[in-house]
N, C-alpha and C positions, 0 to 999 in steps of 0.2 A: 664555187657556189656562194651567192649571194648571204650574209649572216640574216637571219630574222630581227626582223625591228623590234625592240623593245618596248613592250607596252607601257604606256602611261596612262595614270587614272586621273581621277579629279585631284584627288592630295598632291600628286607630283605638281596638277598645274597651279593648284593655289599656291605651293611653297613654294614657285619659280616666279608667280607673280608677288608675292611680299617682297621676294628678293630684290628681283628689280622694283622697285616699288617709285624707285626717281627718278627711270627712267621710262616708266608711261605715266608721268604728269604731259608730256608733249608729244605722247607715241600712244596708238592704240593697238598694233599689232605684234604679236611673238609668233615663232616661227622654233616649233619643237622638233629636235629630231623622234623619231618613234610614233608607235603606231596606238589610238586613241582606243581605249579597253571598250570592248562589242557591248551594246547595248549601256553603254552610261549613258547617263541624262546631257545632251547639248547645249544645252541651255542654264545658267544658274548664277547667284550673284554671290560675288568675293568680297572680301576688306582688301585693301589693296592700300597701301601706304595711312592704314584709319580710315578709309572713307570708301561704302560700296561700290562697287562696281557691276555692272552687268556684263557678263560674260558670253560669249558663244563661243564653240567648240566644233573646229570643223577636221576628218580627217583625211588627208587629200594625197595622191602618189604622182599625180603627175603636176608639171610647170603649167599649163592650164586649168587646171581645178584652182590652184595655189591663186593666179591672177583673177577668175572668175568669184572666189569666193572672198579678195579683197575688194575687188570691185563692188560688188553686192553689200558688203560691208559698209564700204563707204557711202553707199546710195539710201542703202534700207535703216540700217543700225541709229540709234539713240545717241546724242551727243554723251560723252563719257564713255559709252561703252567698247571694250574690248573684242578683239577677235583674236585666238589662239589656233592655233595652225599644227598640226602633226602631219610626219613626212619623211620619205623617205630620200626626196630628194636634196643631188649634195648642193652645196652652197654657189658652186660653180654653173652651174645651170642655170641656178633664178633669175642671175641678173642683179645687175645694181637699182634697177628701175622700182624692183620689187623689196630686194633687203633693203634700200635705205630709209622707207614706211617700220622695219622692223626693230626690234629692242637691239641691242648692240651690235646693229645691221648684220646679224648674222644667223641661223641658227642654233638653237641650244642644246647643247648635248646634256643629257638629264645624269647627275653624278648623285645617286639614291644615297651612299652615304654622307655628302653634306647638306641634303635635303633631311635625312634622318636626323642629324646632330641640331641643324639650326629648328625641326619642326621639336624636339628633347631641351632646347636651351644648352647643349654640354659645350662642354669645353673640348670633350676630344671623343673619340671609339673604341670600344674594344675594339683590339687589331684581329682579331677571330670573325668578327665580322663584315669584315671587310671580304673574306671570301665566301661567305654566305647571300648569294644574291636572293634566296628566298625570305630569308628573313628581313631585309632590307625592303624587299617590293610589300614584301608583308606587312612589315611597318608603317610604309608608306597607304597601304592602300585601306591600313583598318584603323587609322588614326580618329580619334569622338570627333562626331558633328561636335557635342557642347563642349569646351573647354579645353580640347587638344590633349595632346599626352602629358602628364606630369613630366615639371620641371625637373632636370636630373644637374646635379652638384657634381661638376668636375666632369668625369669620363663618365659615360655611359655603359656602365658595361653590361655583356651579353647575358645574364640571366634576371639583370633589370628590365632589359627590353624584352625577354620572352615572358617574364611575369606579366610586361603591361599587355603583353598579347596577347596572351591567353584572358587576362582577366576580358579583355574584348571581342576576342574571336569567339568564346566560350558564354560571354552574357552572363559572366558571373556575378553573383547579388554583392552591392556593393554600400557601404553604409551611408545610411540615411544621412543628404547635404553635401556628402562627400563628394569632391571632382577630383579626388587622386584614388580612381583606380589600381595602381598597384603593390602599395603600401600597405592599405587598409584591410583587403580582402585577403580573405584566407585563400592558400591554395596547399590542400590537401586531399589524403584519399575522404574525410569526412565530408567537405563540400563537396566535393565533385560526385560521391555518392548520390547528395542531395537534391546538386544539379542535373543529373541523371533524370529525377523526376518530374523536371521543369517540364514544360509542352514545346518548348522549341528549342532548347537548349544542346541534348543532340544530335538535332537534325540540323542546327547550324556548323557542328563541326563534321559532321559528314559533306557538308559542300565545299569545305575544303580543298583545295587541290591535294593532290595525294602525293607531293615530296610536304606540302605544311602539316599535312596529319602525320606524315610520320615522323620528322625532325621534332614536331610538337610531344607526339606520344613518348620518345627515346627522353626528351628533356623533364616531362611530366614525369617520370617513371623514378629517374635520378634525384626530384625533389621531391614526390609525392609517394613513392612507395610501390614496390611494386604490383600493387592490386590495380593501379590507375590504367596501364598498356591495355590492361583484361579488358577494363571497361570504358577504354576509347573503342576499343577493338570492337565489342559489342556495339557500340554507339555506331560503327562504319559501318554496319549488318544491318542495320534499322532494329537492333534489340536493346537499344539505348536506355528506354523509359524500362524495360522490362530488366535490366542489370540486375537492377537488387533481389528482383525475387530470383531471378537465376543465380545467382551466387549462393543464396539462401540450400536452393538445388545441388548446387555444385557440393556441396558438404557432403552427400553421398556418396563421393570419390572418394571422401578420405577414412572412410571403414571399413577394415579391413574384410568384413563378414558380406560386403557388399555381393548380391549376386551380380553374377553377368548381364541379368536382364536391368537390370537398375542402373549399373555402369554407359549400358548401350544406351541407353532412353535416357540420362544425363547428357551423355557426348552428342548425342542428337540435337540435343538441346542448345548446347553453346557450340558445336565444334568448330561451325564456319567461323568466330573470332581464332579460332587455333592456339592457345592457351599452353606454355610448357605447364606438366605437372607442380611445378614450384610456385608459379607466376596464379595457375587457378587457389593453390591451396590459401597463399597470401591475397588476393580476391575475396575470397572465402572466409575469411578471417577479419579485414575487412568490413567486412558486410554486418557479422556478428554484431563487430565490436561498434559499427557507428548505432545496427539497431539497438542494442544493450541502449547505448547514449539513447535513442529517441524512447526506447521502453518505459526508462527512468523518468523522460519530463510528458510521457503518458499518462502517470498518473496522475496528475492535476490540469492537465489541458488540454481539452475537448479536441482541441485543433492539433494536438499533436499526438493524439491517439488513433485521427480518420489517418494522418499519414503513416503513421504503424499499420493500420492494418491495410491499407491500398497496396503497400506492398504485399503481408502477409497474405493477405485473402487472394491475392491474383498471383504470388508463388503457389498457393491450393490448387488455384484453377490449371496452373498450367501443369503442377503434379498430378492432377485427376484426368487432365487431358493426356498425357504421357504415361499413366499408368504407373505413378511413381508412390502414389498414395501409400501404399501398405509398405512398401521398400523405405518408407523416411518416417515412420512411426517413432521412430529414434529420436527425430529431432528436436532441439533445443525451443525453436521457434513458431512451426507451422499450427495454427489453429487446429489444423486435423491430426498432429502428431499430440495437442496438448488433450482431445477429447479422447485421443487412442488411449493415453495412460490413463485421465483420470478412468477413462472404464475399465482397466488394468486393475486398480486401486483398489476400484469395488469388488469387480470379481475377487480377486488377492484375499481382499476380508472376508469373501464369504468363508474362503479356505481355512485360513489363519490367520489372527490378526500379526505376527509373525511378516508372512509375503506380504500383506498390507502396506507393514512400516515400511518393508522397501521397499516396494511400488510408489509407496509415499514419499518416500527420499526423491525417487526419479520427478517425482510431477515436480515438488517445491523446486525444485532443479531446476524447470522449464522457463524460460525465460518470458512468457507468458503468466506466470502463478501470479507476480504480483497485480497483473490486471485484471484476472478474473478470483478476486479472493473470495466471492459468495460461492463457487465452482466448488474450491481449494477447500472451502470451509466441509463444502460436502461430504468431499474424501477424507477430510479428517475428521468428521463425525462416525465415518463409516470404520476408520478402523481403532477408530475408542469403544464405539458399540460391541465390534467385534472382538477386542479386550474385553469388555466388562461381559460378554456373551461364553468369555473363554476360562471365566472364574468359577470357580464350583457355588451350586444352588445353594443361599443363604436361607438360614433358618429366622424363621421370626417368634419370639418365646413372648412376646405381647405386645401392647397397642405402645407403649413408651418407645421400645424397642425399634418398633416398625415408624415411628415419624421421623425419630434420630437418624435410622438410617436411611428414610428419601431422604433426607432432606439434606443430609452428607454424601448420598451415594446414590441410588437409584430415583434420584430427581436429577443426577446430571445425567443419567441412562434416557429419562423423558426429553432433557433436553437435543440429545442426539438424533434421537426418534423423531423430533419434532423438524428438525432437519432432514432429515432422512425423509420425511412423508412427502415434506415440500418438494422434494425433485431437484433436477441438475437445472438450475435455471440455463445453461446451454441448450435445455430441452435433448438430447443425444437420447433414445430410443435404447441403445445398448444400455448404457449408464441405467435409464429408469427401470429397465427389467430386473436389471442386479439390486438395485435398492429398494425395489418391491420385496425380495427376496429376503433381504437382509432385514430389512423392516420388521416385516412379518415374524423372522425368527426374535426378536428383540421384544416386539410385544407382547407374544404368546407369551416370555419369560415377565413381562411385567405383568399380564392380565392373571400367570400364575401365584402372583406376589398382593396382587389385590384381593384376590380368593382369598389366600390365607391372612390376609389383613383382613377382611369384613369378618370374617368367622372371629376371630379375636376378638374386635371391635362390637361383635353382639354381645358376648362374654361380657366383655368387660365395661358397658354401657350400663349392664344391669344396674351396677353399684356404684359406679366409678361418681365422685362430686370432686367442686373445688377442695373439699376438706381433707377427701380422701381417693386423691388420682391415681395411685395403686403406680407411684412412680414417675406420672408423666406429668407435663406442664402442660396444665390446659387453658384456655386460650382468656381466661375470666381470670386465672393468674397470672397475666402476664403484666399488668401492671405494678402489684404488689411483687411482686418476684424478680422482675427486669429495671420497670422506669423509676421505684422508687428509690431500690439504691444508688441511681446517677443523681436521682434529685437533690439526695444529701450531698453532693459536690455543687455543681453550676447544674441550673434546671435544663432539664431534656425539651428537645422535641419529638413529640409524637405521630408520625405519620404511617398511615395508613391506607398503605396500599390494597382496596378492596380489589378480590379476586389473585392478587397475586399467587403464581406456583411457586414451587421447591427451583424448578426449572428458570422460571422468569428471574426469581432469588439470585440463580446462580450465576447470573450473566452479571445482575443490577452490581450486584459486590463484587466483581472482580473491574467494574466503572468505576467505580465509588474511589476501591484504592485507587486505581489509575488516576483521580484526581484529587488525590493526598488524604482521604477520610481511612480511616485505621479501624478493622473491625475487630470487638475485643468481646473474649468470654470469658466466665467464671473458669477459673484454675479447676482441671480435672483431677480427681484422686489420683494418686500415685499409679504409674504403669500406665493411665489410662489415656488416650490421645483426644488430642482439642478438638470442640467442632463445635460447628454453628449451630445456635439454638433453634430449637421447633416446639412448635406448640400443638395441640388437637382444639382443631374447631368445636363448635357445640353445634348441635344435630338440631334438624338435619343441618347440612353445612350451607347457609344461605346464611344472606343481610343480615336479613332481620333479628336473628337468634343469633349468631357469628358475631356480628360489629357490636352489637348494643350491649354483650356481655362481656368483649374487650374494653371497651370503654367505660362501662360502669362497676369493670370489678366485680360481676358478679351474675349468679344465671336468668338472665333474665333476655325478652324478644319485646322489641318497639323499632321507632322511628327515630328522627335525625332530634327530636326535644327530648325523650328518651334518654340519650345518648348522652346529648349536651349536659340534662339538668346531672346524670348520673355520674358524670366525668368532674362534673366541679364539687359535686357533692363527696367524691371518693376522695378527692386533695383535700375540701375543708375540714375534713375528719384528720388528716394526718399534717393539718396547718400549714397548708399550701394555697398558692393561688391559682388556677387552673381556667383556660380558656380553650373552649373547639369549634373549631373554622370545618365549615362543611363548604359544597361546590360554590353555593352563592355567592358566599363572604370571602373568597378564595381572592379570587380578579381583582386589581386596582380600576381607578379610572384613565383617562387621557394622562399620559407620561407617565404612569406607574404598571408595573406589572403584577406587583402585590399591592394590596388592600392596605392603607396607610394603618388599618386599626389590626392587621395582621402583623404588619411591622413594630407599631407599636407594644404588642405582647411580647414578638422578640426580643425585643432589647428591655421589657422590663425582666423582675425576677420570678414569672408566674411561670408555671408548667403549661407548654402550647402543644396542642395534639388537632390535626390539618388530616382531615379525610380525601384520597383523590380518589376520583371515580375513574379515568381514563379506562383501566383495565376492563372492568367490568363492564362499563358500557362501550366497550367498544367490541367483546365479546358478544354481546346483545343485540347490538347493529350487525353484526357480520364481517367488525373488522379484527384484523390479529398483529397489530403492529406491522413491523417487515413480514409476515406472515410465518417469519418462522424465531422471531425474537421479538425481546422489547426493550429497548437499549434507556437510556438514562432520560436523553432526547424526546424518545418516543411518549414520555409522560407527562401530562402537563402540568406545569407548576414546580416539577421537581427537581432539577437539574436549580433552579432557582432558591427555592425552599433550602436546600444545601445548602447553598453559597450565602444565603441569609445568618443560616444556623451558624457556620466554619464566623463571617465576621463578629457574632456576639458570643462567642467562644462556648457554643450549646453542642452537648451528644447528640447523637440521631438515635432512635430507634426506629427502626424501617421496618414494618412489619403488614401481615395482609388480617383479614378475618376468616377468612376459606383461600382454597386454594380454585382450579377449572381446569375440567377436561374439554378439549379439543372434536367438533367435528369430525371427524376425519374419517367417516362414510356416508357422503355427500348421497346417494342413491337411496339411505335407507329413512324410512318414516316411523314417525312415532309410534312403540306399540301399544297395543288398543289393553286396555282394561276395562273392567267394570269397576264401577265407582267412580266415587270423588277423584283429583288429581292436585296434591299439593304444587308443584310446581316442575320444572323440564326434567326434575332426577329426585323427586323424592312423591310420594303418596300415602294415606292413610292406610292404614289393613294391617292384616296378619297374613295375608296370600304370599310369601314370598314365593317368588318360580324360578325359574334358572337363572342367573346372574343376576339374582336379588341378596337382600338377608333381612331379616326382621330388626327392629333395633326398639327396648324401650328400655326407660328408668328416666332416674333424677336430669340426663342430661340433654333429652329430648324434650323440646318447648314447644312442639306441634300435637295435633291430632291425640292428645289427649295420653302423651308419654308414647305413643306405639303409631311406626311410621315404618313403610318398605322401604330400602332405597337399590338401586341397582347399585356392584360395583363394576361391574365390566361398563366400558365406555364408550361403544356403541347402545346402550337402552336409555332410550329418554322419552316422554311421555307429552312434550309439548312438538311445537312447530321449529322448522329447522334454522340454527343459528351457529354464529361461528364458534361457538362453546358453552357450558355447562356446568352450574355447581349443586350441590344438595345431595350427591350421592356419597357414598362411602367408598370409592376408591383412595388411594392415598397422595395423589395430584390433588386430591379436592380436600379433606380432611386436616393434610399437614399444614402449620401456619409457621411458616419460615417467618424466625425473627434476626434480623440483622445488628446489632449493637455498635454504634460508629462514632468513633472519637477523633476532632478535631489535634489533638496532643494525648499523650498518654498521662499527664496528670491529672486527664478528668475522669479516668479507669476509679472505679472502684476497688476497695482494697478485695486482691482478692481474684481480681480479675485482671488476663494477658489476654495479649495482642492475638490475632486469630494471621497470617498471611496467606496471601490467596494460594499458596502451595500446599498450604494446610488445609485450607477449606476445600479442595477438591481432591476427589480422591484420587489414590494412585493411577490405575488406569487410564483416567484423565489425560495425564502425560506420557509422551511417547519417549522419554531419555529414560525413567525409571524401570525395572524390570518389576512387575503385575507380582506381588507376593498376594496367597490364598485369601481370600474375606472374612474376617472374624467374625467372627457371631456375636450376634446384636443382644446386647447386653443392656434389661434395663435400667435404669438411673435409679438411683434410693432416694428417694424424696427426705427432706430431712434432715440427711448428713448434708455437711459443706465441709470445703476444703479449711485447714486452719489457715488463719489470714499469716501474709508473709510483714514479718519485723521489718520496715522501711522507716529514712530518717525523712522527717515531713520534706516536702517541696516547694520550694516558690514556684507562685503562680506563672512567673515569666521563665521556668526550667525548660529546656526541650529535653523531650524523649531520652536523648543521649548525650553525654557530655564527654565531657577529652579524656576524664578520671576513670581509670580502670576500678572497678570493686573486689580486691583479692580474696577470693574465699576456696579453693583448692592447696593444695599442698606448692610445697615452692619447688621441689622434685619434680612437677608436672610436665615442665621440657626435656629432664634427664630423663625420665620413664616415657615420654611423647617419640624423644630418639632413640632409644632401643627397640622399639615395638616397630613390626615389618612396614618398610614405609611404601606409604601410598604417594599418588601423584603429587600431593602435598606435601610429604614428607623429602620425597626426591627434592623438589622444588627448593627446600629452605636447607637440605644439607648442601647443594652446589657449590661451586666457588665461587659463580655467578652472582646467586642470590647474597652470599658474605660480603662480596665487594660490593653490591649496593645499599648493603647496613650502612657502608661508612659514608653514605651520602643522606642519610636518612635521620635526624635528631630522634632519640628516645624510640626504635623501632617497634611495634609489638612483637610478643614473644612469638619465637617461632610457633610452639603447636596451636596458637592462633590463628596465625598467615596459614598454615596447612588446613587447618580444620575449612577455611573459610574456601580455600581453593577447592579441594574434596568436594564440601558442601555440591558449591557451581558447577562443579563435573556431574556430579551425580544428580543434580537437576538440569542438564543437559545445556548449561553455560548461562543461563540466564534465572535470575531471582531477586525477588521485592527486596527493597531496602527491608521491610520488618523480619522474611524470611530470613534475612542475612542477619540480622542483629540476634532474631533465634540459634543460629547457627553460632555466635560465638557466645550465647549465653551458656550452650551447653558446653564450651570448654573450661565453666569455670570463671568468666570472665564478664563483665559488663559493660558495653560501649555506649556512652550516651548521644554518642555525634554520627552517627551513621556516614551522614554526607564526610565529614573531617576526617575518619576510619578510612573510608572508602580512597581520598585522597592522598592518604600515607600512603597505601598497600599500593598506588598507583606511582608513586615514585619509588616504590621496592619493586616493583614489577615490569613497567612499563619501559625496557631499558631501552634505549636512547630514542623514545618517545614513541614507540611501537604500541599501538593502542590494544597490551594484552590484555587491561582491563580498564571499562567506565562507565558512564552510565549511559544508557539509551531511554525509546521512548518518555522522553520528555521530565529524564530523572526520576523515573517510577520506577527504572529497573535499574538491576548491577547486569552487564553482561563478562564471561570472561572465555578471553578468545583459547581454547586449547589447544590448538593446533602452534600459532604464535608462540605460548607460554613453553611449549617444549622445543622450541626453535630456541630460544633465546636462553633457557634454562637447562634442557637438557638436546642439546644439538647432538651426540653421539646417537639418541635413539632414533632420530629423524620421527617425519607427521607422522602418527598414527588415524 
């Protein structure tokens, strides 16, 4: 039986005519053995010794075709041009009449591996090759139109040439300019995942002949891993483009809890690629790990976020069409699996904030959290609410009392709530039913807390003046009482953020530090814990009476001249110089942002106080920032005004005139009264009615000392807007003032640093364990703390310096290591920790390094540089270089460069890794 002729393509004939390349200058015909591949193009033009040629390509089996189609040749064809001849006939038959028209009057027998070598430039073969005729026709037959195969140096060997193969059977992306193909491009399970997603790029290796796909898939497999067989194997099934989201699927295999029906409806899914169990779970894994990689450059690029989810979203569709949905609520990945837990979350918190936190571990987990962090933000609203929902009812013993604590504590409760009202912006219908729910229990306990704040607040309105606040810092003292003590250092500025909440407060200041501004308050009596100051608005809580009496020092209701002439007039009495910039004088012109004559006041030595209106009118118009915050950004002029203030080395005081409640029942209309209507939350009378109270005396500047106002925060008397001030709830009444310093030697004596672990309360955070809520205690007007013995500072001192302050007993590390050790204490007795003193100049004392580790454990691995610096104030100790501190403890810790402790976000934070620190220090106990 006759052998089969050996196909020949166009690459065999062009390398066969280079070759002979001298010997058709006087010759137009070749005469190939083998038979001409079915459907190639006949016709096409070569380089042939440097110089085109036109080609024709004829395939012919018998001695008369062979003579007809030279004849034709010779009559029709183009001076130059070529006729190639494929054949099975032997040489003996043609004839001398015929071969001696032909290149070495003979036929050519086609030897693919020195057509391989000379089409490579090598010098020799892999000898393994030599018995692979697939790879050899292969070679030959997918060699680039542009530029040929890369040059190969010496031998060519066998997993050079399938590199360049694949990079071309496969259309894999190859870098930009580049014509070497096999070098440059990556070949792994990451690309080829990616290539999966191309439009033609599977469907060209399924035309493959099927010994190339599988020699291909076996060699793929041994340098790419074995997820790659999976996902050729899919590509031969036409589920090539769909790989990824099936692998995402295939994760269901490997749980153990997996039911049967979920198992079945997986295998149905891939099974015709036929996958051993080792070869899917590596697949699988795979998959994760390239989308992790694309999750990551998700977050800043649009373009590479649609191809995150083209996968994600069409793994959903084909789990919703398989019925797989509920069975992969588990997973890491699936947008349906990430709406399943956060609704998990919520329900959780309605329960206990307790199931909450761990529902919450599972979502942060999802490998989805960090793309949808307004979702994320949700669910961790929801189970702080449900913390602060799980602490027993606080008592309020008066209006001092009740501002200190919004403004510490139940204005971070508003700020929850106020997420919580906004919704899942995923919109998920489960989700919004549970947080209706939760909502709901969370206001009732606020609107119960405003009840008993207005009842107080009539009481205490009777009498209450600047003179005699019965305690409390009212809003007409907040100049004398706050700005003028900074004045006596380098002059403040004053801004005034009209309408600001407790809430809005609590966000602005944990920005602020994040970009280096230090909030600092008067030292609290002994025992007593720091927190951020609050003031009472004057009544009703609106502009007009609210601002003019902040700014002028005293109780009085006007306008923006009012304001100004009262503001300069209160410095020149205490020989100052004082200027106030309202909306208009705010703006610069063309090239400036600020007002050169706003600038100007900056950098001289006068007290400057900048009104922004943002809040308030934007509440007026119907806007609410992101609708459920109002970030630094969102302010105009302020994020600016800052950076003004930080270069002419000025305090901020950041303060509002009233606080605002929120619409937040869109359906209801104003109720109707008789009478006059001062404005959307306050009216003249003595009628109060259900969620009203009467209010009059010295501190009421309307309607003649006697005004109603509501405090619950559905009644307002005007038309509907996106929020409300003038009432007597305590969103509206309390006036968060912020005190911020550029360095801490512009503190008054007197006054420490506040960090943002301090200013919110425990609850807040989810690493602390919720201890009971004190009872609101309030302030004694009058007493101050005694100011602390300090030696003066130069102006150019930072916060901390390299110089410890010894003021503890010098026993303090012998009694630190007797005493039961904590993680800290482990940490610095190791052997571990001892051998890397000796690499360490002047280490700090151990119950230092421990207290500081403690500390970061027990705030859950992450805390402000300022909270840190608190943290080793209380051992007795002083550190005035935080960042240089921070740097030691990282060469005592950090051993052979294991990052268990550094700083993240942008050196705002310390983080320290606890899992790592016990790996490295105490490896007996293994991760907890």
């Amino acid at each position: 039986m006759a052998q089969p002729l050996p196909q020949v393509g166009r690459r065999t004939i062009e390398a066969l005519l280079e070759k002979n390349a001298s010997a058709l200058r006087d010759r137009s015909l070749m005469l190939i053995h083998g038979r001409y591949a079915p459907g190639a193009t006949g016709a096409f033009t070569a380089t042939v010794g440097g110089e085109p040629r036109r080609v024709s390509v004829r395939d012919e089996s018998s001695v008369l075709g062979l003579l007809a189609a030279w004849q034709e040749h010779r009559t029709d064809a183009a001076p130059g041009s070529l006729l190639v001849v494929t054949t099975g006939v032997d040489d003996a038959d043609l004839g001398w009449d015929l071969r001696g028209h032909a290149v070495r009057r003979r036929t050519l027998t086609v030897d693919r591996a020195e057509i391989v070598l000379q089409r490579f430039g090598a010098a020799g073969l892999d000898m393994r090759m030599y018995r692979e005729d697939w790879l050899l026709e292969a070679l030959l037959d997918a060699e680039p139109a542009e530029g040929g195969w890369p040059r190969a140096a010496g031998v060519l060997t066998r997993d050079s040439a399938l590199r360049a193969l694949v990079v071309e059977r496969l259309g894999l992306a190859r870098p930009a300019g580049s014509a070497d193909t096999s070098r440059e491009t990556a070949i792994d399970a990451d690309s080829l995942l990616a290539w999966s997603r191309t439009t033609a790029g599977p469907r060209r290796f399924a035309e493959l002949k099927e010994v190339e796909r599988s020699e291909l898939k076996k060699w793929l497999g041994e340098v790419a891993g074995p997820a790659v067989p999976v996902l050729l194997a899919l590509a031969e099934t036409g589920r090539g483009t769909d790989a990824m989201a099936l692998g995402l699927l295939g994760a269901a295999l490997r749980d153990p809890a997996a039911s049967p029906d979920t198992v079945l409806a997986v295998g149905g899914l891939i099974g015709q690629a036929r996958p051993r169990r080792a070869e899917l779970t590596a697949f699988t894994d795979a998959v994760e790990g390239t989308l992790i990689r694309w999750i990551s450059e998700a977050r800043s690029s649009d373009s590479a976020r649609q191809r995150v989810f083209a996968v994600l979203d069409r793994a959903d569709e084909l789990a919703c069409d398989a019925g797989l949905t509920t069975g992969l609520a588990a997973s890491r990945f699936l947008p349906s699996s990430f709406a399943a837990q956060l609704g998990a979350v919520i329900a959780a918190a309605r329960q206990s904030s307790e199931a909450g936190e761990n529902e919450l571990a599972d979502l942060t987990g999802h490998a989805l959290a960090g793309l949808f962090p307004d979702r994320v933000r949700v669910a961790e609203m929801a189970v702080r609410l449900s913390r602060w929902l799980r602490l027993p009812v606080p008592t309020l013993p008066g209006v001092a009392a009740g501002v200190a604590a919004h403004v510490a504590d139940w204005g971070w409760a508003d700020r929850a709530l106020t997420v919580l009202w906004s919704g899942d912006p995923g919109g998920d219908r489960e989700v919004a039913r549970h947080l209706r729910a939760l909502y709901a229990e969370g206001r009732d306990r606020r609107e119960a807390l405003d009840e008993v704040f207005a009842r107080q607040l009539a009481g205490w309105t009777l009498h209450a003046t600047a003179q005699q606040p019965d305690g409390a810092l009212v809003v007409e003292n907040v100049l004398e009482t706050v700005v003028r003590p900074l004045a006596a250092g380098a002059p403040p500025l004053l801004i005034v953020l009209d309408g600001m909440s407790s809430a809005v407060a609590a966000q602005l200041g944990e920005e602020t530090e994040r970009e280096g501004w230090r909030e600092i308050v008067p030292r609290p009596e002994q025992g007593e814990p720091a927190q951020r100051l609050a003031a009472v608005s004057m009544l009703p809580s609106v502009t007009q009476a609210s601002r003019a009496s902040l700014l002028t020092g005293s109780a009085t209701a006007g306008g923006q001249s009012v304001e100004a002439s009262g503001f300069d007039a209160f410095w020149r009495k205490r020989r100052k110089d004082a200027q106030l910039f309202h909306k208009a004088s705010i703006g610069g012109d063309a090239g400036h942002f600020l007002a050169p004559e706003l600038l100007l006041a900056l950098a001289s030595d006068a007290v400057v106080g900048v009104v922004l209106n943002t809040i308030d009118d934007a509440l007026d118009s119907g806007q609410q920032g992101q609708r459920t915050a109002w970030s630094l950004h969102d302010v105009t002029y302020l994020r600016e005004l800052l950076a003004a203030a930080r270069s002419y080395g000025r305090p901020v005081v950041l303060t509002s005139d009233h606080g605002h409640v929120l619409e937040r029942e869109p359906g209801n209309g104003p109720v109707e009264v008789t009478g006059p209507v001062g404005s959307a939350r306050w009216r003249p009378g003595t009628d109060a009615r259900e969620g009203e109270v009467n209010l009059s005396g010295p501190r009421v500047l309307d309607a003649d000392g006697t005004i109603v106002v509501p405090w619950r925060e559905n009644i307002r008397y005007s038309g509907r807007r996106a929020g409300y001030h003038g009432g007597a709830a305590l969103a509206e009444v309390t006036v968060p003032v912020l005190v911020l310093a550029p360095s801490a030697e512009l503190a008054p004596q007197g006054w420490d640093p506040l960090p943002r672990e301090q200013a919110a309360p425990l609850w807040w955070r989810a690493s602390v364990a919720v201890a009971p809520a004190a009872e609101p205690v309030p302030s004694s007007e009058g007493t101050s703390p005694k100011p602390r013995q300090s030696k003066p500072r130069k102006q150019s001192e930072e916060l901390f310096t390299d110089a410890d302050v010894v003021t503890a007993d010098e026993r303090g590390g012998e009694e630190f290591l007797a005493a039961p050790l904590s993680l800290g204490g482990q940490v610095v007795a190791s052997e571990v920790y001892e051998a890397q003193k000796a690499y360490v100049r002047k280490a700090p004392e151990a119950k230092i390094v421990a207290a500081v580790i403690d500390e970061l454990v027990a705030a859950g691995g992450t805390m402000s540089p300022a909270a840190l610096a608190a943290a080793i104030s209380a051992t007795g100790r002083v550190r005035r270089n935080i960042e240089g501190f921070v740097a030691t403890l990282q060469r005592l810790l950090n051993v052979e460069g294991y990052p268990v402790l550094g700083f993240i976000d942008g050196g705002h934070t310390v983080k320290l890794d606890e899992t790592l620190l016990r790996g490295q220090f105490l490896p007996t106990q293994g991760a907890r």
